[in-house]
TIVEXKOL-560165 format. One record per residue (C-alpha): x, y, z. Coordinates in steps of 0.05 Angstrom, whole numbers. Layout:
N
((X; Y; Z)),
...
This chain:
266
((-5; 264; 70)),
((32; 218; 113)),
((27; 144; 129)),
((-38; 120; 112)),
((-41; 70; 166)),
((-51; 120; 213)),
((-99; 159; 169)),
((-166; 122; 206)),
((-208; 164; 149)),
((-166; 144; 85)),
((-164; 70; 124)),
((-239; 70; 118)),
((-241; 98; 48)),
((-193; 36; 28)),
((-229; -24; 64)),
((-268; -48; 5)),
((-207; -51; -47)),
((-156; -74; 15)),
((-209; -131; 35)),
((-217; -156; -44)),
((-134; -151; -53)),
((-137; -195; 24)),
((-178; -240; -8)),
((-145; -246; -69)),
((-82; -249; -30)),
((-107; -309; 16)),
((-128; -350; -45)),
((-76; -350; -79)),
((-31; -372; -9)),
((-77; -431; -7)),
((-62; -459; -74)),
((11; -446; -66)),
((24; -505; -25)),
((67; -456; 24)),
((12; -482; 85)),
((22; -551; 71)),
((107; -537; 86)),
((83; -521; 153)),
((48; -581; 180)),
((113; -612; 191)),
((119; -562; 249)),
((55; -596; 280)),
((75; -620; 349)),
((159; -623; 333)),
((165; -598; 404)),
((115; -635; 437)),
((115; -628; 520)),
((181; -591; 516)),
((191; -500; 548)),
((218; -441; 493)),
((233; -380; 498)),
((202; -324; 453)),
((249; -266; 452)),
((226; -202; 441)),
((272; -134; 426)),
((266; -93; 486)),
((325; -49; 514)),
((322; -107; 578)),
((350; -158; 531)),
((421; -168; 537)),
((471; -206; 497)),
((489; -250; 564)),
((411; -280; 560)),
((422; -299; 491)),
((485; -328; 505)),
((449; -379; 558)),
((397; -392; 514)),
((446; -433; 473)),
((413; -502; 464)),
((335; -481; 478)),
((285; -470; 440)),
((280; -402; 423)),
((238; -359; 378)),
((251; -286; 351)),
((232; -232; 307)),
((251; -166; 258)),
((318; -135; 282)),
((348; -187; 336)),
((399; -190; 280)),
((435; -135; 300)),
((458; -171; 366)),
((493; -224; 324)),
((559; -189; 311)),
((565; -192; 386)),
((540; -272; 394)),
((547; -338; 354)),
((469; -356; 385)),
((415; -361; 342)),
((336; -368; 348)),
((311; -435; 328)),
((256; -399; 298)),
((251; -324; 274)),
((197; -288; 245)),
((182; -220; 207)),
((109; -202; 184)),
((132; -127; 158)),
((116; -132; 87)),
((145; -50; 100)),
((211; -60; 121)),
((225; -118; 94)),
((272; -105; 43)),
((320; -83; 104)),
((313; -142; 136)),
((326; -194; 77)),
((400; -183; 73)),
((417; -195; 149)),
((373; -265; 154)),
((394; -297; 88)),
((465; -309; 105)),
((449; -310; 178)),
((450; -386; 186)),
((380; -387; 225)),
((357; -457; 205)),
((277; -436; 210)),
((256; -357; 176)),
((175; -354; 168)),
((171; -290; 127)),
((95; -264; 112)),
((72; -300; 41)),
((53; -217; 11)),
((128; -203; 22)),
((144; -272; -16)),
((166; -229; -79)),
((226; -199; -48)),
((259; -261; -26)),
((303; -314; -50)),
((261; -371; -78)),
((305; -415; -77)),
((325; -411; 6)),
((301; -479; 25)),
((294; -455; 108)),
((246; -399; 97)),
((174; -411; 109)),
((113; -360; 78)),
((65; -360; 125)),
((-9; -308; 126)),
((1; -268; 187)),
((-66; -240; 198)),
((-143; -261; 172)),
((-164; -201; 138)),
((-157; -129; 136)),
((-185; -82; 198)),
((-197; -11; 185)),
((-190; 13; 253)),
((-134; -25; 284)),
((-122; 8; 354)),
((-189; -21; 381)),
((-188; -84; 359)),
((-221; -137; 398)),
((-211; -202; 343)),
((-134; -223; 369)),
((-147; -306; 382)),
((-106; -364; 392)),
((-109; -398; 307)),
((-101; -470; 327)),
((-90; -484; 238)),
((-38; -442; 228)),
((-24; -465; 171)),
((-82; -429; 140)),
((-62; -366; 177)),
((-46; -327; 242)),
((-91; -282; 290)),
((-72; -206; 284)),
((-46; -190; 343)),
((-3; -126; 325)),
((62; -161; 347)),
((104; -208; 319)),
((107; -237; 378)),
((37; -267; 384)),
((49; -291; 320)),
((112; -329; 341)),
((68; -350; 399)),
((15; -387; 363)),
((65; -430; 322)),
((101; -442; 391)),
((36; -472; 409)),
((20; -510; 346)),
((76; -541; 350)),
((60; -577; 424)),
((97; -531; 469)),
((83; -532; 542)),
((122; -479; 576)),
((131; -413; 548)),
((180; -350; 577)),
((177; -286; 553)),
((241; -244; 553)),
((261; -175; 533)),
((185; -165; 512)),
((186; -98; 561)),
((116; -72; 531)),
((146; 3; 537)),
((157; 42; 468)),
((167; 121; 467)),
((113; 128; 427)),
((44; 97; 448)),
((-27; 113; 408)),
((-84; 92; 444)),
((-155; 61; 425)),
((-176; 126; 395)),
((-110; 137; 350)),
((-73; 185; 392)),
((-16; 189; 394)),
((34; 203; 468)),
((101; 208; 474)),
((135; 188; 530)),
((208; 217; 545)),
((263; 180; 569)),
((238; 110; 548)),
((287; 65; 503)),
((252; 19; 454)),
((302; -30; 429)),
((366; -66; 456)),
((409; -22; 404)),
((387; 39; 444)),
((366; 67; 365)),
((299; 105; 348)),
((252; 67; 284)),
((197; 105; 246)),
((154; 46; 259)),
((172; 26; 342)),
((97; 48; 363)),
((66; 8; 412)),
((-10; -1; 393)),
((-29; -5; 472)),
((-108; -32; 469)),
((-102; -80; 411)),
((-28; -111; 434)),
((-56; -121; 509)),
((-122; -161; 487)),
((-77; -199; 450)),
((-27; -209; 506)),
((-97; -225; 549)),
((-125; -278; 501)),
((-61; -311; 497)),
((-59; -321; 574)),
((-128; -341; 584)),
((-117; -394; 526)),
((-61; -416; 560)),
((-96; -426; 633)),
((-154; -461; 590)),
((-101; -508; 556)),
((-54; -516; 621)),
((-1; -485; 586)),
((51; -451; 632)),
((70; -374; 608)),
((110; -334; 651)),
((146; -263; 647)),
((220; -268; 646)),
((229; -206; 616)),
((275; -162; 666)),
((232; -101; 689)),
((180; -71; 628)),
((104; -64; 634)),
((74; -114; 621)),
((37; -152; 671)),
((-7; -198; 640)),
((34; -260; 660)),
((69; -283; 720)),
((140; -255; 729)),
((196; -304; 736)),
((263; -294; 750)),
((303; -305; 685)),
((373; -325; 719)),
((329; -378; 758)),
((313; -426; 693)),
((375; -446; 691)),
C-alpha cells in the first residue's frame, strides 16, 4: 500500500487515534523533565551570529572548515562529511523518528557536544549520553501536511517546536531562543528531485542533486507550500524582532532572504 504519509485518505482515516497517541505522547514529555534540560539554552548566545547548515549539494567541506570556532547548527546526515573534516556543529538536530535508527550510530561517538533528538525516538537511544537533548518537534498531528498554513516562530521551546517540515526551522527556533541576533543560512539550496505540491503531487525534476554526498534517499522530498510559509514566517518574525537572516547558501532556490556572499563573513 505504500507509505502512509503520503496516503492523504488513510492520513484522514488515522487523525483521531494519531491525535490521542500526540497527546498521550506530549504528556508524558511534560512530566519527564526533558523541557526543563533545555532552559539552560535560554539566551547562552545572547547578541552573538550562527550559522544553520543545511545538506544541500552547494555545501562543501571548505565552508565547514571556516566555520571552525562559530556557532553553527546542523541536522540528519551532515555526518557523512566528517571523515573528510575534524569540524563539528555546536548544535545538531534530527526529528526523524523514521530513520533514526541509521542515524544513532554516526552521532553517538561523533563528539558533537549538543544532539537534540525528537523525545518519540527517545527509546532508541542511549540513556545514559549526558549531551543529548529530547526535545517535541511539532504541536500535534496534521492530516494534510502539504498545505499547511500553522508553521510559527515557538518562543517556549521547551514545551515544543512549530512544524515546519524541515529540520531546519526547527534548528532555527532554538537559534532564536537562545538570544541569537544574526543568522546565515548555508547549503540550504531549497532544490530536491522530487517536489509534491499543496495538492500531494508529486514532480520530478531531472538533473537536480539533493545532498552534498551526490546520493539519492527514499525520504529527500521537498514539501514546497508548507516548507516556504515556514521559511516566510521565519523572515517576517525576524524583521518584527530586528533579527538579521541572510542567504549564504551558494546558488539554490530559495529566495525568501537576502543573499550574502558566504566568502565575505569572514
Amino acid at each position: 500500500m505504500g507509505d502512509y504519509r503520503d496516503n492523504i485518505v488513510l492520513r484522514v482515516l488515522a487523525t483521531p487515534i494519531k491525535r490521542y497517541s500526540f497527546k498521550k505522547l506530549y504528556r508524558n514529555y511534560l512530566q519527564s523533565g526533558e523541557p526543563e534540560k533545555l532552559i539552560h539554552f535560554k539566551n547562552c548566545n545572547s547578541g552573538k551570529r550562527c550559522f544553520i547548515i543545511g545538506n544541500g549539494p552547494s555545501l562543501k567541506v571548505d565552508d565547514l572548515n571556516r566555520l571552525k570556532g562559530e556557532i553553527t547548527m546542523a541536522a540528519n546526515r551532515i555526518y557523512n562529511l566528517f571523515d573528510q573534516t575534524d569540524w563539528r556543529p555546536t548544535y545538531y538536530f534530527t526529528i526523524d523518528t523514521w530513520g533514526i535508527q541509521e542515524v544513532i550510530p554516526h552521532i553517538e561517538d561523533s563528539a558533537i557536544e549538543n544532539i537534540f533528538i525528537t523525545y518519540e525516538a527517545a527509546k532508541n537511544e542511549n540513556p545514559y549520553h549526558s549531551s543529548w537533548y529530547h526535545i517535541m518537534p511539532k504541536e500535534g498531528y496534521v492530516a494534510f501536511r502539504y498545505n499547511d498554513k500553522t508553521a510559527h516562530i515557538n518562543e517556549d521551546i521547551t514545551k515544543c517546536f512549530s512544524c515546519g517540515y524541515t529540520v531546519l526551522f526547527t534548528a532555527l527556533q532554538f537559534a532564536l531562543y537562545t538570544g541569537i541576533r544574526k543568522i546565515y543560512l548555508l547549503g540550504v539550496d531549497f532544490n530536491y528531485s522530487h517536489v509534491i505540491d499543496k495538492w500531494g503531487r508529486m514532480k520530478k525534476i531531472d538533473g537536480v542533486m539533493d545532498y552534498f554526498d551526490g546520493k539519492e534517499y527514499k525520504e529527500a522530498r521537498l514539501n514546497y507550500d508548507s516548507v516556504l510559509y515556514a521559511w516566510t514566517v521565519a523572515r517576517k518574525y525576524c524583521d518584527e524582532h530586528e533579527i538579521e537572516i541572510y542567504n549564504a547558501t551558494r546558488g539554490g532556490k530559495l529566495e525568501v532572504f537576502e543573499r550574502v556572499d558566504f566568502d565575505s563573513l569572514f
